[in-house]
Biopython code that builds the backbone (N, CA, C, O; Angstrom):
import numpy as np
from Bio.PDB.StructureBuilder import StructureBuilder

atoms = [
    (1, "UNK", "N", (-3.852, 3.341, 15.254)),
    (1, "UNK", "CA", (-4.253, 1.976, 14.996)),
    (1, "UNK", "C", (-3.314, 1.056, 15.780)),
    (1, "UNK", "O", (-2.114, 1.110, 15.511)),
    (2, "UNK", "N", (-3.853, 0.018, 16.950)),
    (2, "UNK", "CA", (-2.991, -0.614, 17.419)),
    (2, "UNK", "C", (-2.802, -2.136, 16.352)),
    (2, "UNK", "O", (-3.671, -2.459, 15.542)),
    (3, "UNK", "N", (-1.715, -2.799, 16.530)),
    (3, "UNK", "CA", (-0.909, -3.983, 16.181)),
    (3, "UNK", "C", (-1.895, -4.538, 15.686)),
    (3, "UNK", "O", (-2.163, -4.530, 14.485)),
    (4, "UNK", "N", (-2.739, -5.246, 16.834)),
    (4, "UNK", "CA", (-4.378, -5.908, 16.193)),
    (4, "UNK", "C", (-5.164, -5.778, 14.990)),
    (4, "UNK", "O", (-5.385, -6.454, 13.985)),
    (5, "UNK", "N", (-5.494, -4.690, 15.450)),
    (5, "UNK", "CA", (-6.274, -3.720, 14.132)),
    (5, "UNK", "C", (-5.762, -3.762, 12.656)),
    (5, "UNK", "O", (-6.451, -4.063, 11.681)),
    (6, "UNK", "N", (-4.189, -3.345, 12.647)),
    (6, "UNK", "CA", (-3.611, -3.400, 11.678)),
    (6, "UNK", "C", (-3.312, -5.040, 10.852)),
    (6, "UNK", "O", (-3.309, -5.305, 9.649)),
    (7, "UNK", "N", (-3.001, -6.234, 12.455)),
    (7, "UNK", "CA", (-3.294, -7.350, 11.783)),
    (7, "UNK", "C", (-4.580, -8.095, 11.078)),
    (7, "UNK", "O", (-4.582, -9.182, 10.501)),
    (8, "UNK", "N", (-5.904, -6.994, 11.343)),
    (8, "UNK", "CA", (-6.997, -7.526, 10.824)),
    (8, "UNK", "C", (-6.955, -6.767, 9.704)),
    (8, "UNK", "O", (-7.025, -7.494, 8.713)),
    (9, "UNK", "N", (-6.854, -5.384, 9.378)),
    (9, "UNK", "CA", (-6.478, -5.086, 7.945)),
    (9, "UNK", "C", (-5.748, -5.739, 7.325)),
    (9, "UNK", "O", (-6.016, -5.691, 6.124)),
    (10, "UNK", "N", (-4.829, -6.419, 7.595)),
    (10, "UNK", "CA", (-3.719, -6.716, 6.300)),
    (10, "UNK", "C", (-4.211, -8.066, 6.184)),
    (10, "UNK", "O", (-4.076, -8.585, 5.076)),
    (11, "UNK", "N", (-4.861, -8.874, 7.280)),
    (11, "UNK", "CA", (-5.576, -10.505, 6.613)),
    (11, "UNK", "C", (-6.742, -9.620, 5.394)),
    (11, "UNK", "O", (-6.654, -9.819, 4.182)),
    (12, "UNK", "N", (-7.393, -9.017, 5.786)),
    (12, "UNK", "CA", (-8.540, -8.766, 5.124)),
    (12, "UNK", "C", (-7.602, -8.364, 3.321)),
    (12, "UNK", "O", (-7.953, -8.806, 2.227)),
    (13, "UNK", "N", (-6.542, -7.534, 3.575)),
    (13, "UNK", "CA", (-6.447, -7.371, 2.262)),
    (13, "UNK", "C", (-5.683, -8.413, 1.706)),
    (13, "UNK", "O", (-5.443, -8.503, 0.502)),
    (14, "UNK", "N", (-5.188, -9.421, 2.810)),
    (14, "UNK", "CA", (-4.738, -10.201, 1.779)),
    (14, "UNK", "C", (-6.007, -11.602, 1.198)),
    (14, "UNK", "O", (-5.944, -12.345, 0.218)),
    (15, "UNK", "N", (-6.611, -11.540, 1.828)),
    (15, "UNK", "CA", (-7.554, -12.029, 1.327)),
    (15, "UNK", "C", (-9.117, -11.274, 0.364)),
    (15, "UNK", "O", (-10.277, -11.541, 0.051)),
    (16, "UNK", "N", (-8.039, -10.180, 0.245)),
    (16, "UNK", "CA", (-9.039, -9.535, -1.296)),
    (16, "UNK", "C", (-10.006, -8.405, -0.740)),
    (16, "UNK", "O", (-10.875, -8.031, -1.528)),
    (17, "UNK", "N", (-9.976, -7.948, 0.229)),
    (17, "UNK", "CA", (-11.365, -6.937, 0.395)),
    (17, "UNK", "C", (-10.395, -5.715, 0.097)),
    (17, "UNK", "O", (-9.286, -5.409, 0.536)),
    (18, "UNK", "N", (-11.333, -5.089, -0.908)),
    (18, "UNK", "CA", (-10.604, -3.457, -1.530)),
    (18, "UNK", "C", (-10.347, -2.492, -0.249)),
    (18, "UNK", "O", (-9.299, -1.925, 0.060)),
    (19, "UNK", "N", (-11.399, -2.475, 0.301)),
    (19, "UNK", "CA", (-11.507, -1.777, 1.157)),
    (19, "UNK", "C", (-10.800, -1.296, 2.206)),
    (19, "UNK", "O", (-10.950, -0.173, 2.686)),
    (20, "UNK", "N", (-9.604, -2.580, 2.777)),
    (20, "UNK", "CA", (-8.631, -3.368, 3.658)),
    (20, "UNK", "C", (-7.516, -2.568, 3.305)),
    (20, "UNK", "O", (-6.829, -1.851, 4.033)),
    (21, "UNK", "N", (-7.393, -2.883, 1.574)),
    (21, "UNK", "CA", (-6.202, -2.521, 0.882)),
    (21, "UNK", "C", (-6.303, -1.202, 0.645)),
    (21, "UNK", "O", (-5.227, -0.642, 0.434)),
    (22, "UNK", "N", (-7.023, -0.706, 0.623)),
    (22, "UNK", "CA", (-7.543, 1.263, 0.345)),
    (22, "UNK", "C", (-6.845, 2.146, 1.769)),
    (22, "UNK", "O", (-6.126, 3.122, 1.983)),
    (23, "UNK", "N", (-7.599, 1.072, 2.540)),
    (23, "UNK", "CA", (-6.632, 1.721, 4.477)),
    (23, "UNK", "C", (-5.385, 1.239, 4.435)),
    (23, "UNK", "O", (-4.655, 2.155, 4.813)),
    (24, "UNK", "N", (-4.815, 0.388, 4.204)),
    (24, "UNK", "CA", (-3.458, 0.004, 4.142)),
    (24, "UNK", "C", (-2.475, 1.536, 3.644)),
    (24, "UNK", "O", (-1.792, 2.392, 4.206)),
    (25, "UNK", "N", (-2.974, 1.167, 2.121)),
    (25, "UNK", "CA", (-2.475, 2.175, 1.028)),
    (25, "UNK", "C", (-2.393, 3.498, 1.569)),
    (25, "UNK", "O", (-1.425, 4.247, 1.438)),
    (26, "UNK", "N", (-4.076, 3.899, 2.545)),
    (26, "UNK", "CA", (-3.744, 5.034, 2.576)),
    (26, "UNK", "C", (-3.133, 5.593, 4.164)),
    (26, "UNK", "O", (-2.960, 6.745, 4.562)),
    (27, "UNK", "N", (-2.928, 4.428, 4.770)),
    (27, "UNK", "CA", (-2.012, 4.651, 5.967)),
    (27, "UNK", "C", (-0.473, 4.868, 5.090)),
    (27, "UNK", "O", (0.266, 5.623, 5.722)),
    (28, "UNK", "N", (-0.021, 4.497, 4.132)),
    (28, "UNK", "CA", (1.246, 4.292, 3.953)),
    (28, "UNK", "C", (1.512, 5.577, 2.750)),
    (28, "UNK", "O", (2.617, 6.058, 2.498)),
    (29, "UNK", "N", (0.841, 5.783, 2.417)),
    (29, "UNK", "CA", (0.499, 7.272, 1.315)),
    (29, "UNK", "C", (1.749, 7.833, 1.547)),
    (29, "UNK", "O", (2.552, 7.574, 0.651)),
    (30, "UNK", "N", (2.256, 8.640, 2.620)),
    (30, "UNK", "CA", (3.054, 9.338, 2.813)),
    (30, "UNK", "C", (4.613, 8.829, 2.113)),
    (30, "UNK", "O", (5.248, 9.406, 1.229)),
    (31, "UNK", "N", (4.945, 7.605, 2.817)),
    (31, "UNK", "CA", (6.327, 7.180, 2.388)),
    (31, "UNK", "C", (5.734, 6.866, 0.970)),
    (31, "UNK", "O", (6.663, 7.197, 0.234)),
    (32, "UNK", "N", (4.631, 6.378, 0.098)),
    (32, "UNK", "CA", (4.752, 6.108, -1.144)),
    (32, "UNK", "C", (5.194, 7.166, -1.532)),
    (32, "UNK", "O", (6.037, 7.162, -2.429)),
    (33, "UNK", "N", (4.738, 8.379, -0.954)),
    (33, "UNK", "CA", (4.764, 9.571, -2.213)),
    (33, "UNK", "C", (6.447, 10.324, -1.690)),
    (33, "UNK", "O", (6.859, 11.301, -2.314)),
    (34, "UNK", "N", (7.010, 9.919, -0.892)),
    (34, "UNK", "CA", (8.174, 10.213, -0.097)),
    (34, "UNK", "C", (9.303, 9.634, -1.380)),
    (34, "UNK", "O", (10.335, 10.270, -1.594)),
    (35, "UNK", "N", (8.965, 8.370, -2.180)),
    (35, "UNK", "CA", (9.711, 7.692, -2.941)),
    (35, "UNK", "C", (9.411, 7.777, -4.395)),
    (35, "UNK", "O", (10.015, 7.277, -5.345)),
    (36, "UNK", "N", (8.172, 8.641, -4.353)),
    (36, "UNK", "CA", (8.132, 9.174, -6.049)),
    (36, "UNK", "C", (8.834, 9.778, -6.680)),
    (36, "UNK", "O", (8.901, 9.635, -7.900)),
    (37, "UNK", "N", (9.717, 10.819, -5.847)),
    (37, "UNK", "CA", (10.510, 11.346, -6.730)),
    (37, "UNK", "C", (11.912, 11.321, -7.367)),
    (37, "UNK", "O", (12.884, 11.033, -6.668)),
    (38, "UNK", "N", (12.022, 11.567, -8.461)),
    (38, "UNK", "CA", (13.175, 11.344, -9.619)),
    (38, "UNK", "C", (13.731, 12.295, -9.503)),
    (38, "UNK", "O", (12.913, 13.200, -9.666)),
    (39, "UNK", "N", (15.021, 12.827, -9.239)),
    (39, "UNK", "CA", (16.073, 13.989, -9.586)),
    (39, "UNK", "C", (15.048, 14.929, -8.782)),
    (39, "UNK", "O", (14.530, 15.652, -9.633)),
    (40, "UNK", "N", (14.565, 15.212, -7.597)),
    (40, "UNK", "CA", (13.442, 16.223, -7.136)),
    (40, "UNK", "C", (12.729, 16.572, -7.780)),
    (40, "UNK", "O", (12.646, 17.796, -7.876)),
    (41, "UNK", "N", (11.939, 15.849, -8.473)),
    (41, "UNK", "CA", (10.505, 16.170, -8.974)),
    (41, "UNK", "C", (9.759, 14.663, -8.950)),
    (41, "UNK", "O", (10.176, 13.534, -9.207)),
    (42, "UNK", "N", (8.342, 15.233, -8.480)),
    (42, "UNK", "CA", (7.567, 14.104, -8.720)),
    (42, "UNK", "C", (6.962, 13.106, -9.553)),
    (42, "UNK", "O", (6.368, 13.488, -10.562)),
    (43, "UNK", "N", (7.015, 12.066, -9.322)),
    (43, "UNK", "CA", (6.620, 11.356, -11.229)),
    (43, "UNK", "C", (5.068, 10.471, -10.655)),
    (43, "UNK", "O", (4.936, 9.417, -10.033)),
    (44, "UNK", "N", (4.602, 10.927, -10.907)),
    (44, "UNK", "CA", (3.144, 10.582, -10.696)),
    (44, "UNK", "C", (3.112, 8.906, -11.644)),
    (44, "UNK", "O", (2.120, 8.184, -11.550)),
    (45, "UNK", "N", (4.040, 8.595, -12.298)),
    (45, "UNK", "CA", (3.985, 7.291, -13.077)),
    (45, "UNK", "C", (4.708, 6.321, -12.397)),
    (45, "UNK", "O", (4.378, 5.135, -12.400)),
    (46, "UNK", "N", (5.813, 6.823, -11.734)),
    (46, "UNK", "CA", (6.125, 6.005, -10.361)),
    (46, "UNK", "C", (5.100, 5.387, -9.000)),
    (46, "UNK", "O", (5.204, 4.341, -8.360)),
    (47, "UNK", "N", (4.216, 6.390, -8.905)),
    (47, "UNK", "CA", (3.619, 6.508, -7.899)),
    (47, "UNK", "C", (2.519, 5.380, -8.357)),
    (47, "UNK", "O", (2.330, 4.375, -7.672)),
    (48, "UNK", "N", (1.859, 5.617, -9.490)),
    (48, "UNK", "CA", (1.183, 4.667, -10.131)),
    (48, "UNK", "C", (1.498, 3.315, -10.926)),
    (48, "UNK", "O", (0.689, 2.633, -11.557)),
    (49, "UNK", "N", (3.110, 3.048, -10.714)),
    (49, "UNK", "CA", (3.546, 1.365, -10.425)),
    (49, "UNK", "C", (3.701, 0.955, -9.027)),
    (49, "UNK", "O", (3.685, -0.221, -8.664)),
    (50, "UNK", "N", (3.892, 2.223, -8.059)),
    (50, "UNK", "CA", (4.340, 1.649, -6.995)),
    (50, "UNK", "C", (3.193, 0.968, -6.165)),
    (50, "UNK", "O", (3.307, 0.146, -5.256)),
    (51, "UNK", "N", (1.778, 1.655, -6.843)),
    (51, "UNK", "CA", (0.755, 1.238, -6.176)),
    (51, "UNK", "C", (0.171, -0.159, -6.544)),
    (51, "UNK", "O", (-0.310, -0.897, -5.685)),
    (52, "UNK", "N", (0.240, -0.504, -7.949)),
    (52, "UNK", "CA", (-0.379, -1.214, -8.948)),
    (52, "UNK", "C", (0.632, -2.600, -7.988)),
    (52, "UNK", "O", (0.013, -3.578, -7.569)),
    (53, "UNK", "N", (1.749, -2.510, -7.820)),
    (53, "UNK", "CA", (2.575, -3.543, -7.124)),
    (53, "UNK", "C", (1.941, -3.777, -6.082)),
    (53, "UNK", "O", (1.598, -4.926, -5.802)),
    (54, "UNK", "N", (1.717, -2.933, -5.457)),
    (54, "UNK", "CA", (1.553, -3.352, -3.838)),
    (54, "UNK", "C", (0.059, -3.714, -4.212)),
    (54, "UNK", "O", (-0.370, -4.461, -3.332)),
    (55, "UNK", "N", (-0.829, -3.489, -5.109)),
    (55, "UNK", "CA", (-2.103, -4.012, -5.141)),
    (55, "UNK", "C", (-1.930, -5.878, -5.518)),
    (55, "UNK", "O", (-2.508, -6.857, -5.046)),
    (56, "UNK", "N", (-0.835, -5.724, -6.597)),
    (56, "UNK", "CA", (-0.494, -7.138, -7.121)),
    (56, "UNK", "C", (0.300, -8.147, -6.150)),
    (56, "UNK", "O", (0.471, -9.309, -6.518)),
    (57, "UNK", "N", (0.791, -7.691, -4.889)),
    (57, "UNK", "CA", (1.814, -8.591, -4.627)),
    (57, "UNK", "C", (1.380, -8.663, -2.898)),
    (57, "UNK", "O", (1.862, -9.494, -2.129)),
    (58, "UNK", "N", (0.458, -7.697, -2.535)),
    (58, "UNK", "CA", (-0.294, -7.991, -1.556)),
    (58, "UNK", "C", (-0.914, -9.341, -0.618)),
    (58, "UNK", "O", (-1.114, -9.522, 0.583)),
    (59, "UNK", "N", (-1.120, -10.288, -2.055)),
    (59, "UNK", "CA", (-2.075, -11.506, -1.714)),
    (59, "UNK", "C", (-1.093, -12.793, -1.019)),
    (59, "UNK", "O", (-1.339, -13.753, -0.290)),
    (60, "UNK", "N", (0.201, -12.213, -1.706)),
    (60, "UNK", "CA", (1.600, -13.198, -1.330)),
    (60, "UNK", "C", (2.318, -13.038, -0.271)),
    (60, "UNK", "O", (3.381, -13.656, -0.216)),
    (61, "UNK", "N", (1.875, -12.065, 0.978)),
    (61, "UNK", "CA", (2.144, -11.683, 1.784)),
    (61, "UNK", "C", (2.128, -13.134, 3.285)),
    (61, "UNK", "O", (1.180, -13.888, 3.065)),
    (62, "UNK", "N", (2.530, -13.349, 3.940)),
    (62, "UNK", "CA", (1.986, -14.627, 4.600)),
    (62, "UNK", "C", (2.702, -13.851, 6.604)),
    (62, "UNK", "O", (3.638, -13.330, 7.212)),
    (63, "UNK", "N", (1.605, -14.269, 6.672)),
    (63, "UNK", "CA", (1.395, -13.874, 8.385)),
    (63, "UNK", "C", (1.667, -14.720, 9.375)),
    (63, "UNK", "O", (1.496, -14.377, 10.545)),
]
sb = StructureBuilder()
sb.init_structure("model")
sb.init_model(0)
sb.init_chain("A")
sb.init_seg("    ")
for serial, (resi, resn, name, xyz) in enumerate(atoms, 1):
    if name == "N":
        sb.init_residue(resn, " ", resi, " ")
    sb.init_atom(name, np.array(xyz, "f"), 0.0, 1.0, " ", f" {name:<3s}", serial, name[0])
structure = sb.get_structure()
């Protein structure tokens, strides 16, 4: 994905299309799940604030 591309995803999710934010999320999947874990094990309840944030704090983003 060049620079462009990626700057039209991230207007789109910050202006609300799920869809935007679904490619974002799942370009970045890796380092989320890179930072899930507690004492070496995975906490799947981490993973599921870390997302719920970036869904919530997305819109406050400014370009």
């Amino acid at each position: 994905m060049t620079s462009n591309d990626f700057h039209f995803v991230l207007q789109a999710a910050i202006a609300g299309e799920h869809k935007a934010l679904e490619k974002i999320i799942e370009m970045y999947e890796p380092l989320i799940n890179k930072y899930c874990f507690i004492d070496g094990e995975y906490d799947e309840d981490l993973r599921q604030y870390i997302l719920i944030r970036i869904a919530l704090k997305i819109s406050k983003f400014n370009i």
